[in-house]
C-alpha positions in Angstrom: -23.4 -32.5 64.5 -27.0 -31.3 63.6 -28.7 -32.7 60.1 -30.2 -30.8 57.7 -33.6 -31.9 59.1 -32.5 -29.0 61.9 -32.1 -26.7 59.1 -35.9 -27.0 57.9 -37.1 -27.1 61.2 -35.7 -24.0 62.4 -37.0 -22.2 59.2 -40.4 -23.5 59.9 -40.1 -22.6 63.3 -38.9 -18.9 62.3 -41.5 -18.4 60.1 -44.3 -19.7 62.1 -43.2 -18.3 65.1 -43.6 -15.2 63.0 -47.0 -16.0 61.8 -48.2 -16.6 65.1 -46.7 -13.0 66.7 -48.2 -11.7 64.0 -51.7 -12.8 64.6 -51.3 -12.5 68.7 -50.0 -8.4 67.6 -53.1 -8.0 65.7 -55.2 -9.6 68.1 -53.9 -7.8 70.6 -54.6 -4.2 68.5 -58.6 -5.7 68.5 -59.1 -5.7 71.5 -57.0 -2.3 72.8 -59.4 -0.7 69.7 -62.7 -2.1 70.9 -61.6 -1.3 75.0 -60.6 2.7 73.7 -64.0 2.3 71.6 -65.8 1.2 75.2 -64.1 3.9 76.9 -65.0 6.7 74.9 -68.7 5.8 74.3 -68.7 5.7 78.7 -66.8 8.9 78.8 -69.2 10.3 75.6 -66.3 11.3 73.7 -67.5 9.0 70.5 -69.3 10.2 67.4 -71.6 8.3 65.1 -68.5 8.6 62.1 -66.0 6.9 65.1 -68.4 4.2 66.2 -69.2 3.2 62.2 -66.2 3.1 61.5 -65.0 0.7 64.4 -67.8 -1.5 62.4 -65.8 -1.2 59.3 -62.3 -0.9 60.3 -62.3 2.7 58.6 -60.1 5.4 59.4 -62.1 7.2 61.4 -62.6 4.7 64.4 -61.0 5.0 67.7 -56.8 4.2 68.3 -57.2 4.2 64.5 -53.6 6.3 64.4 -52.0 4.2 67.1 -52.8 1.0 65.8 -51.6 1.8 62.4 -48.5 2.9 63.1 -48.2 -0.4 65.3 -49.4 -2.6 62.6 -47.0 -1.2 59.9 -43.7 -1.7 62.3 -45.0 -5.4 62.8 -45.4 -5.8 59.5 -41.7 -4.3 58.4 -40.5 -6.2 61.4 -42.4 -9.4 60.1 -41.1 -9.2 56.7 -37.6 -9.0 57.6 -37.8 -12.1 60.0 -39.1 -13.7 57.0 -37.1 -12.6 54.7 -33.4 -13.7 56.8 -35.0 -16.9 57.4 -35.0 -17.7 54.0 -31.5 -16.4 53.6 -30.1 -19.2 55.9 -28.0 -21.6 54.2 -27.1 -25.2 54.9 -23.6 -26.1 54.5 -22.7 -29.8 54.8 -20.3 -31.1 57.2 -18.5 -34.4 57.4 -19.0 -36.3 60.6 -17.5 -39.0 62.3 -18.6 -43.0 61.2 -17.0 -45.0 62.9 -13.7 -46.2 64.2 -12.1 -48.9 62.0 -9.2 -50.5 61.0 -6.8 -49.0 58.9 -2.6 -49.7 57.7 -0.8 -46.4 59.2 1.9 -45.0 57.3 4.8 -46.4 58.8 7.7 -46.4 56.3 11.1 -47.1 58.2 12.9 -49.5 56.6 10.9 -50.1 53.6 11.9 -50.4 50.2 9.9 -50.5 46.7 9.9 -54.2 45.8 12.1 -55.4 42.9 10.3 -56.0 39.7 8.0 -53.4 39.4 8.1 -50.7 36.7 7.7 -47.7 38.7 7.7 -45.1 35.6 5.3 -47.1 33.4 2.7 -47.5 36.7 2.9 -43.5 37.9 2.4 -42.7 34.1 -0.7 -44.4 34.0 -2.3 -43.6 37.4 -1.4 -39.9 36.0 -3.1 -40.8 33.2 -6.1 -42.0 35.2 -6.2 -39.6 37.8 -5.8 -35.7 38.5 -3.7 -33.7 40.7 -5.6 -33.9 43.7 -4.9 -37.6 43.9 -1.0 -36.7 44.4 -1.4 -33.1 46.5 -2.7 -29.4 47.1 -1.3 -27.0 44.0 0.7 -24.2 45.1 2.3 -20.9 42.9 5.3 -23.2 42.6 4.8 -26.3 43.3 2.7 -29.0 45.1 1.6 -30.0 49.2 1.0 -34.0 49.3 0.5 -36.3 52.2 -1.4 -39.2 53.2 -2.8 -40.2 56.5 -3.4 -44.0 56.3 -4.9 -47.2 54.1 -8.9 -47.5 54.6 -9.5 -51.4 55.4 -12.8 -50.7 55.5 -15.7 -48.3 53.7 -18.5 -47.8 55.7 -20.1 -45.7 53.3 -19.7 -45.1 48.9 -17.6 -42.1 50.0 -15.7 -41.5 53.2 -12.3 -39.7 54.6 -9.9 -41.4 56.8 -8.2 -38.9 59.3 -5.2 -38.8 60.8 -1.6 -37.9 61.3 0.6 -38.9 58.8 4.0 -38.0 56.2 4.1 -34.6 54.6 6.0 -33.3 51.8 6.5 -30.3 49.9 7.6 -29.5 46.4 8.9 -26.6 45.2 10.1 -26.4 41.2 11.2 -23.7 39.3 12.0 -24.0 35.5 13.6 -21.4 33.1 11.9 -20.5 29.8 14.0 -23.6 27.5 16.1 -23.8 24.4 16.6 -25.5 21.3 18.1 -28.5 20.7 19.7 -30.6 18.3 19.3 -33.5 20.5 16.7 -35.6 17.8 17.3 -39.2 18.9 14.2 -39.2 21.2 12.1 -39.1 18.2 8.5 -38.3 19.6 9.2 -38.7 23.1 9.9 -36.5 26.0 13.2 -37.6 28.0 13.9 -36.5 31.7 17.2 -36.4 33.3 18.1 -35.8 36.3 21.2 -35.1 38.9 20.1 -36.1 42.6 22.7 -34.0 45.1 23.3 -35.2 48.5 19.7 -35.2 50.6 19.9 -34.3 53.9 17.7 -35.7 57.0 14.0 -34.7 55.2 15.2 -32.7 51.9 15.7 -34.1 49.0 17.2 -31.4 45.6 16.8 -32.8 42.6 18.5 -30.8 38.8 15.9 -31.8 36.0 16.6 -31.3 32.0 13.3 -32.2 30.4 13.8 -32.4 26.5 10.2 -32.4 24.5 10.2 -33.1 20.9 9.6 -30.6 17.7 6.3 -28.8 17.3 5.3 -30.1 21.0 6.3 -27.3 22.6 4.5 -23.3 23.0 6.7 -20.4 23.8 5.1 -18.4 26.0 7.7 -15.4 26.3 8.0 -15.4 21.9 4.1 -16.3 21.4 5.1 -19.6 18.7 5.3 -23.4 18.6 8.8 -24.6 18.3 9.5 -26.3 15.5 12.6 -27.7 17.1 13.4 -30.2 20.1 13.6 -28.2 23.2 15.9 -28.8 26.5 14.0 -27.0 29.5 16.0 -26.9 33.0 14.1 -27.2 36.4 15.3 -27.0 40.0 13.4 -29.1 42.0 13.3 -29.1 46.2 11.5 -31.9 48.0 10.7 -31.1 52.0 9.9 -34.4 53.9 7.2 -33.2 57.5 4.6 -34.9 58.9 0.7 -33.2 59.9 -2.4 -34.0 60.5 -4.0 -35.2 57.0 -7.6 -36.0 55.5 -7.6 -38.2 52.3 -11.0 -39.0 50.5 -11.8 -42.0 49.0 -14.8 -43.9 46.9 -15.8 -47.0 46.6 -17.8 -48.7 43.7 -20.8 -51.1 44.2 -18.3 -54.6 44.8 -17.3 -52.2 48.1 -13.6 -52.1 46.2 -11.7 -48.9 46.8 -11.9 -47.0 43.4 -10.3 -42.9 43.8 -8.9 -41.5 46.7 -7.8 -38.0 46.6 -6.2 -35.7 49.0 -8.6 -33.0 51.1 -6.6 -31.1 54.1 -3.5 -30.9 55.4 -2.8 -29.1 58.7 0.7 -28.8 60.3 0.9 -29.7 64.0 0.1 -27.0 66.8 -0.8 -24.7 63.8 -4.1 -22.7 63.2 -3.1 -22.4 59.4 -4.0 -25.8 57.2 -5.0 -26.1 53.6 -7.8 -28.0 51.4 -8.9 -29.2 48.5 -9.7 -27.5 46.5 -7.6 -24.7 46.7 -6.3 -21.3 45.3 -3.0 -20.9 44.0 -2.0 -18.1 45.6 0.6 -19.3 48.1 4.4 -20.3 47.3 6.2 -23.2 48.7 8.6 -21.2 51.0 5.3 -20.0 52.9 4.3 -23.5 53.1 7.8 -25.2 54.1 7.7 -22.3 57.2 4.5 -23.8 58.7 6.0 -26.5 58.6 9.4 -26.0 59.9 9.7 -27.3 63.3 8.3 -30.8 62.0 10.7 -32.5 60.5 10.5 -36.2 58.9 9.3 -38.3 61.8 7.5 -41.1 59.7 11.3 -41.7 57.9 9.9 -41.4 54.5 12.8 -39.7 52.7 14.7 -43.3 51.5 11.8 -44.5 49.7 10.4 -41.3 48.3 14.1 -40.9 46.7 14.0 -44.5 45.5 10.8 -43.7 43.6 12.3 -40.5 42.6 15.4 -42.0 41.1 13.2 -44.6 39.4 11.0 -41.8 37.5 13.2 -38.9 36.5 16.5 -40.5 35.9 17.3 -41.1 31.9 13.6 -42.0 31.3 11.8 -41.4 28.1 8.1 -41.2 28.2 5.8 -41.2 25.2 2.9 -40.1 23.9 -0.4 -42.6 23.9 -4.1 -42.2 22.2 -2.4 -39.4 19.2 -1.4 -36.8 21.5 1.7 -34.9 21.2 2.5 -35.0 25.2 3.4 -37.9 27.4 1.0 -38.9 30.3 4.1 -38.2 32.7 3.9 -34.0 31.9 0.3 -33.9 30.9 -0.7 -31.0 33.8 2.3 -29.1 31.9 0.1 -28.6 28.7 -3.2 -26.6 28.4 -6.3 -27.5 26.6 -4.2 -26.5 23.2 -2.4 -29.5 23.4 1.0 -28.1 23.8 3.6 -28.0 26.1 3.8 -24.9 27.3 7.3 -23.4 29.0 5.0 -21.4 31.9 3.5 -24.2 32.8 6.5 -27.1 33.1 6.9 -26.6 36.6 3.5 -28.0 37.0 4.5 -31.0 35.2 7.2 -32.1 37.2 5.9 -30.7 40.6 3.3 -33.5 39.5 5.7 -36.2 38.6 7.2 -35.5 41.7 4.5 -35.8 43.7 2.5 -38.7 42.1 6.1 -40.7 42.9 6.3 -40.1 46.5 2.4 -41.0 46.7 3.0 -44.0 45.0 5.8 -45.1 47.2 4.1 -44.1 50.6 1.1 -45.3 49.6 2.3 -48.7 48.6 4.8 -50.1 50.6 4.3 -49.2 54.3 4.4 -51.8 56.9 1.5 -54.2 57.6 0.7 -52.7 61.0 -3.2 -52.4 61.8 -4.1 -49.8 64.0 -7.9 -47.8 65.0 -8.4 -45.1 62.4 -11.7 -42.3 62.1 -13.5 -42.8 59.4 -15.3 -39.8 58.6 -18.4 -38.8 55.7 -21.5 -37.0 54.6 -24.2 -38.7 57.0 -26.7 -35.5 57.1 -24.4 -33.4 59.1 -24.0 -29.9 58.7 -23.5 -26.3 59.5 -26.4 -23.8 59.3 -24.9 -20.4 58.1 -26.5 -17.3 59.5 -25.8 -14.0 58.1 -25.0 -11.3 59.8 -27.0 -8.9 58.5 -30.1 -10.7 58.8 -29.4 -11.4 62.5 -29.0 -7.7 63.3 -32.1 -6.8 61.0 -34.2 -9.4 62.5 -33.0 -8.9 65.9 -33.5 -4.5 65.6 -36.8 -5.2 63.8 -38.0 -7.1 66.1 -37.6 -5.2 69.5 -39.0 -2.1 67.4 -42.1 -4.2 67.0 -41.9 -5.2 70.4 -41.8 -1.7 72.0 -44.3 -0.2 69.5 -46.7 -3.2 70.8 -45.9 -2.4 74.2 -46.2 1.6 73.7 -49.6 0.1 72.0 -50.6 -1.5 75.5 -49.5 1.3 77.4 -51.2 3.9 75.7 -54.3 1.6 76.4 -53.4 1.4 79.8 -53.6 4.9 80.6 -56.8 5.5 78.4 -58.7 2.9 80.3 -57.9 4.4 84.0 -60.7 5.2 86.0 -63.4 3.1 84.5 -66.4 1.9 86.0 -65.9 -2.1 85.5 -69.5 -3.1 85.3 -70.2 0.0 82.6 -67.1 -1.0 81.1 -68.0 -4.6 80.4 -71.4 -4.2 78.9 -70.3 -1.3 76.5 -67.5 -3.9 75.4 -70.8 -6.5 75.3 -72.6 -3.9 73.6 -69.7 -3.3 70.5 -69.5 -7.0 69.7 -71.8 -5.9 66.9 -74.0 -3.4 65.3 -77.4 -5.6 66.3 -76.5 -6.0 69.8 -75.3 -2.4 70.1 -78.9 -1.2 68.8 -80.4 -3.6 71.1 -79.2 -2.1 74.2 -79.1 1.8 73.2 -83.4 0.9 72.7 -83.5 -0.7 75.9 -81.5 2.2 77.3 -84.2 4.8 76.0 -87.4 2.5 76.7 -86.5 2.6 80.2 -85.7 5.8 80.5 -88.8 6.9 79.0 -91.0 4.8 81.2 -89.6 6.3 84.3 -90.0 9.5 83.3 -93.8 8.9 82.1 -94.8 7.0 85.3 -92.8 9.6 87.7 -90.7 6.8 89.2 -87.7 7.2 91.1 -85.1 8.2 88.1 -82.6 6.6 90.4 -83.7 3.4 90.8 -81.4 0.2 90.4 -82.6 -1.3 87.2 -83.5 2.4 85.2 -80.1 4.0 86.2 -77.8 1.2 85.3 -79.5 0.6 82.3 -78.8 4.4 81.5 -75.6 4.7 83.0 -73.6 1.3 81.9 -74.1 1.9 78.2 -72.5 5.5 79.1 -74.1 9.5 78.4 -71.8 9.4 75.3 -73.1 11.4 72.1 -73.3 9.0 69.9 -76.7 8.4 71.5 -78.4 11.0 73.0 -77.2 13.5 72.3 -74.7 16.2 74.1 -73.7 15.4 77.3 -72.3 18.6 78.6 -75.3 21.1 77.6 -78.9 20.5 77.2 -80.5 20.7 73.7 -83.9 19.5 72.0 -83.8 15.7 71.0 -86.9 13.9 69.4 -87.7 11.6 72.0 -87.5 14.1 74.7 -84.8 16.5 77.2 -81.6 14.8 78.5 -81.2 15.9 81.9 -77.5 15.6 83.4 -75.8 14.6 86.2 -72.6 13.7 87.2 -70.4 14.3 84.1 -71.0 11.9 81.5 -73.4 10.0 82.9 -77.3 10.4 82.0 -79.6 9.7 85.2 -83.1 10.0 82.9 -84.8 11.2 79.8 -88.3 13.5 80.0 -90.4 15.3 78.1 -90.1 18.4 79.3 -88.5 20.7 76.5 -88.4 23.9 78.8 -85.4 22.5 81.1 -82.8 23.7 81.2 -82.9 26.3 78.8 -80.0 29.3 79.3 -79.7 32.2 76.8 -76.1 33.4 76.0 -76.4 36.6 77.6 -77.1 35.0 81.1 -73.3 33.3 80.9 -71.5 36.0 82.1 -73.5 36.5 85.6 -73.7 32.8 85.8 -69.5 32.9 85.3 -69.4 36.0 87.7 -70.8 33.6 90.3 -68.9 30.5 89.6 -65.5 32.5 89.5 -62.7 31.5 87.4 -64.7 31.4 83.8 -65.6 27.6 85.1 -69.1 28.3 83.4 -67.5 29.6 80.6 -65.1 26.7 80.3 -68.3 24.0 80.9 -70.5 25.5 78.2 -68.2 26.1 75.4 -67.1 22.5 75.2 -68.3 21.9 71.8 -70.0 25.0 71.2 -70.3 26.7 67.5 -68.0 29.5 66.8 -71.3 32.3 67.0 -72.2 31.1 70.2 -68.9 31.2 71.7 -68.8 34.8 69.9 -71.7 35.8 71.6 -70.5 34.4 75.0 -67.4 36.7 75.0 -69.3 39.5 73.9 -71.4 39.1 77.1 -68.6 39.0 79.2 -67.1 41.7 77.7 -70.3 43.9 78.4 -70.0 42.7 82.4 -66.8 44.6 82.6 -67.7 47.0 80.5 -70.2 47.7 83.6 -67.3 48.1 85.8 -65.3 50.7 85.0 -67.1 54.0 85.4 -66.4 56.2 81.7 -67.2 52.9 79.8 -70.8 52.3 81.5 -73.2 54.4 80.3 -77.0 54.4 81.9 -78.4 57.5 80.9 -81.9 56.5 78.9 -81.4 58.7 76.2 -81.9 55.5 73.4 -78.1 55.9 73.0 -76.7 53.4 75.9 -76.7 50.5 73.5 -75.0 52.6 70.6 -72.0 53.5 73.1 -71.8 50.1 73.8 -71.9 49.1 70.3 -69.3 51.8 69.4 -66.8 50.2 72.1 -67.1 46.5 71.2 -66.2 47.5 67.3 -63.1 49.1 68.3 -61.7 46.4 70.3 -59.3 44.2 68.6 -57.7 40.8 69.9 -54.6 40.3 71.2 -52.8 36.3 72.2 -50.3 36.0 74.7 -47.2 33.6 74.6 -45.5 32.5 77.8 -44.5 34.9 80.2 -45.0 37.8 77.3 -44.9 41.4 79.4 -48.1 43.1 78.3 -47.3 46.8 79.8 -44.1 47.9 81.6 -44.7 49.7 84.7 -43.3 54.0 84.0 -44.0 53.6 80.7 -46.9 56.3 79.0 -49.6 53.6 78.1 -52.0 54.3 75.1 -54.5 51.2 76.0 -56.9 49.0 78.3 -57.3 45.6 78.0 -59.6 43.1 79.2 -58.8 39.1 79.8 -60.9 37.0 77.9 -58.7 33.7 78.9 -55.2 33.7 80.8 -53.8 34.1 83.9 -51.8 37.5 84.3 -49.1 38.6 87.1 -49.2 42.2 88.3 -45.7 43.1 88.7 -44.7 45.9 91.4 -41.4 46.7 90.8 -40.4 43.0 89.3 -42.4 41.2 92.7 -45.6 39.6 91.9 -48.3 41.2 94.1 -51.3 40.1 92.1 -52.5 37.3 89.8 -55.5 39.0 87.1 -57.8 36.1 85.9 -60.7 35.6 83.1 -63.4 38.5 83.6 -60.5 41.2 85.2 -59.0 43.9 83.2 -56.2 46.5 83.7 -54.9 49.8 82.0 -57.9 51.2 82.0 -56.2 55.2 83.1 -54.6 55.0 79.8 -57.6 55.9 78.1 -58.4 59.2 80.5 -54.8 60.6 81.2 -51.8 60.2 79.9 -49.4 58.9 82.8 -46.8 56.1 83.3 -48.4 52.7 83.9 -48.1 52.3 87.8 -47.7 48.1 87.2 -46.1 45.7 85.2 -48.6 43.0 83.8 -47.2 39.9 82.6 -48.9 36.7 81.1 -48.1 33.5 83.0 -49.3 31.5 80.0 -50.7 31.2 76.8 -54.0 34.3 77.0 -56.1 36.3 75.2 -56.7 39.9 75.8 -59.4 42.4 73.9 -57.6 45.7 73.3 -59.3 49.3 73.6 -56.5 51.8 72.6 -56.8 55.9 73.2 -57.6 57.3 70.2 -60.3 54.9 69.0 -61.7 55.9 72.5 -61.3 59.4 72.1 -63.4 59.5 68.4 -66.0 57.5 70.1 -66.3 60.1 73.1 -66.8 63.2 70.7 -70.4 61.7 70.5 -71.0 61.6 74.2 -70.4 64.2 75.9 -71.2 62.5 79.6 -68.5 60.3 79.2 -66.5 63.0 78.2 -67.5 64.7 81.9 -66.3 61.3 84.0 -63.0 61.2 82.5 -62.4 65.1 82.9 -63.9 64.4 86.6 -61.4 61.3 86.7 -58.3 63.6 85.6 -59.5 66.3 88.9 -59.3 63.8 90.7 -55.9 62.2 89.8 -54.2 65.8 89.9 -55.4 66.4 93.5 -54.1 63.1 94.5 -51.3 64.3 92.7 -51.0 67.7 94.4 -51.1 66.2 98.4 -48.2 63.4 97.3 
């Protein structure tokens, strides 16, 4: 069985295994910080408030959410696994010594030699000793055994072990009466009738009688100031078990104390120990104990020492008390007998005899006994609790680390390594990070100056290794002013050379539209509004508004008057936005539509009697008849995602038309029209 010294070492091992996970977790959320740190200053998604704060571990800095979240679970996690190591406890455990020598209990035939005064020695080892030394207390009664004479003590305080006699006592006792018996004076007489025993039961009729004023009445509340004569039935049950009896020795190696620790019947899961509860009665106990009846053949001498004690014997009081050694675990700390508590008395008479007798005078066989003690053995007692705690703590910690990882994982996909390591280089610190941004610019600027090839090994991996990002240069995805020069780009997020040439470049907002019409799909759009001001994106839509504005005939007006821009202006004011969920139907074909609308962003289906026959994009529009006539939409459009849509409805239109009367002449042209497509159908 493990010492204690397993005990300290698995705390310390628990603890500092905790430490060290601790430090490898946050070790670990360094380095995924400074790789996402790398990553985004390559990919030019840093800022100079990110990139300080990776400097100063501030809140701003890159994984900064991730990593928290992470750190706070492992340090939850951490404290718990602290916290249930310290909540181990050691219990300690007897263990074996050694194998000795020992006298077995062995009783058949034997007899208590003549001579001895049997009453006057139990009173005093009563006297000396407590109830332990004689058996386990029960409700009613007492359990004794003993498993065997130590002839050897390998240590100040050992157990010997082993199977051995067993009795059981069971006494009950009324509440008394007075007496007029007086001729015991200050003593306490004990008389008793002993009917026939059978093979391992001895029952035994006791009349104690305790002197005046040495008795408490428990059922009336008072002292008696009269002799007493109290009545027991006692039942002594002779079985044998497997038995642990404790003893000390003093420095001279002499055998001082012994006292009586388990009992446990044969075959039996139940057993009982020192010290106990009483809570159990004798009958329970006699039933465990049934089936063994009294194989060591103590019965004879047990009644021998029986008949010696509690047969027409007087015991009195020593050192002024008003109770007799004999009874003493009948009386409380008051000093008085007390009628309650009698049965403890003789249950302890009782059982102090037979341990006298079996103790005393077995036979002189030697036999190999265990000899067991406290040598540093013990049992380490987990809770529960704390092993589910730590346990669930733990593999939340785990899996946040490893969603930590992960995360990193995917972030760091499709990296250039050799950029990748010297931006990592480059974020070891602050100096070395300004070292190589002003060797990045320096050459940069010297190829430009001397016309060299932009491209050439040592310029462009200068350039492109430390990244295009931002934080540097400027923005990456459109061309503005910078002190040192122009940024000219190339591949997407990579800067091939710095000039001086401030003209390059250079793209008005009104140009976006044609640029878009040419690309298709509003990818110019998309490209140049990546981080672009609210006003400029403003003005953007406003040009692409005006482009198809331009192609629908009673909305374009070229006349010259000095009035084209005013129309135009007139129409932009009345629009009003409109955002599209999901799969939101815009207008339902046959029913009388009241506006246009042009797509700003979104995808939209043209629906033909519920089939899809057309997909609108950014740049199309649709409803446009609305506005002229007043006839059933011919479609069904329907957003396939989240859009945006400027509206244009009827009557806005109408008030805006009052003022020109050309436009008013296309849209009555547009009504002949539709009427005499009308008339052939």
């Amino acid at each position: 069985m493990p010492g204690i010294w397993v005990y300290n070492f698995i705390q310390i091992f628990v603890i500092g295994l905790t430490l060290i996970a601790h430090r490898a977790g946050h070790k670990i959320s360094q380095l995924i910080t400074t790789s996402i740190t790398a990553g985004n200053l390559i990919r030019g998604r840093s800022n100079v408030a990110e990139l300080a704060d990776y400097w100063s571990n501030g809140p701003k800095k890159p994984a900064h959410s991730v990593t928290l979240v992470s750190k706070t679970i492992e340090l939850v996690a951490d404290a718990i696994v602290i916290c249930s190591s310290i909540s181990f406890s050691w219990e300690a455990e007897q263990s074996l010594l050694e194998v000795s020598k020992c006298q077995p209990p062995l009783y058949n035939g034997s007899e208590i030699p003549f001579g001895i005064n049997v009453p006057q020695f139990i009173q005093g080892d009563i006297d000396y000793a407590e109830v332990y030394n004689y058996g386990l207390p029960l409700k009613d009664g007492l359990l004794g055994g003993w498993s065997g004479w130590p002839m050897d003590n390998p240590m100040n305080s050992f157990e010997v072990r082993g199977e051995g006699p067993v009795y059981v006592v069971e006494v009950f006792c009324d509440n008394g009466k007075r007496t007029n018996r007086t001729n015991y004076d200050i003593g306490t007489h004990i008389e008793s009738s002993f009917i026939e025993p059978d093979d391992r039961s001895l029952f035994l009729q006791t009349t104690i009688t305790f002197p005046a004023n040495s008795v408490y009445d428990d059922i009336s509340q008072m002292i008696v100031d009269s002799p007493v004569d109290q009545m027991c039935s006692c039942l002594i049950t002779l079985s044998y078990g497997d038995v642990s009896f404790h003893f000390d020795a003093d420095q001279w190696a002499m055998v001082t104390n012994g006292q009586l620790r388990k009992i446990q019947p044969k075959e039996n899961l139940m057993s009982w120990s020192s010290p106990t509860s009483v809570v159990q009665h004798a009958v329970d106990v006699k039933k465990a104990f049934s089936a063994f009846g009294d194989k060591f053949g103590v019965l004879p001498i047990i009644t021998e020492a029986l008949l010696l004690t509690l047969q027409n014997q007087t015991y009195f009081p020593s050192q002024g008390a008003s109770f007799c050694n004999m009874l003493s675990e009948g009386t409380y700390p008051d000093g008085y007998y007390h009628t309650q508590a009698t049965y403890r008395g003789i249950a302890t008479a009782i059982g102090a005899s037979a341990h006298f007798s079996i103790m005393q005078y077995g036979t002189a066989t030697v036999v190999d006994c265990e000899y067991f003690g406290y040598a540093g053995s013990g049992l380490l007692n987990v809770p529960d609790i704390g092993v589910w705690l730590s346990t669930g703590s733990s593999i939340i910690a785990c899996l946040a680390k490893l969603f930590e990882i992960l995360w990193w994982a995917m972030a760091q996909s499709g990296l250039q390594y050799f950029s990748y390591r010297r931006a990592r280089r480059s974020l070891r610190n602050p100096m070395r990070f300004a070292i190589d941004a002003a060797d990045m610019f320096a050459r940069g600027l010297d190829a430009g100056r001397n016309e060299q090839d932009v491209c050439d090994l040592d310029t462009t991996r200068a350039i492109s290794e430390l990244g295009a990002g931002r934080i540097q240069y400027g923005d990456d995805l459109i061309t503005k002013d910078d002190s040192i020069g122009r940024l000219m780009i190339g591949e997407y997020g990579q800067v091939k050379t710095i000039v001086n040439d401030r003209q390059f470049g250079t793209i008005q907002d009104e140009e976006f539209a044609e640029l878009d019409e040419l690309l298709k799909n509003g990818a110019f759009v998309k490209f140049m509004t990546f981080g672009r001001s609210t006003a400029s994106q403003a003005a953007m839509e406003t040009a692409k508004l005006k482009q198809m504005m331009a192609k629908i005939p009673f909305l374009h007006r070229a006349v010259g008057d000095g009035r084209d821009e005013l129309f135009q202006h007139f129409v932009l004011n009345s629009l009003h936005v409109k955002t599209c969920n999901r799969h939101e139907l815009v207008i339902k074909e046959g029913e009388i539509g009241n506006e246009m609308y042009f797509i700003l962003h979104g995808k939209f289906d043209v629906l033909l009697k519920g089939k899809k026959v057309a997909t609108l994009t950014d740049g199309a529009f649709f409803g446009e008849l609305a506005l002229a006539l007043k006839i059933p939409r011919a479609a069904s459009v329907q957003s396939k995602g989240h859009g945006k849509l400027y509206v244009l409805n009827r009557e806005a239109f109408q008030s805006i038309t009052e003022d020109f009367s050309d436009i008013r002449l296309k849209i009555d042209a547009i009504k002949k029209e539709r009427l005499e497509e009308l008339q052939k159908k």
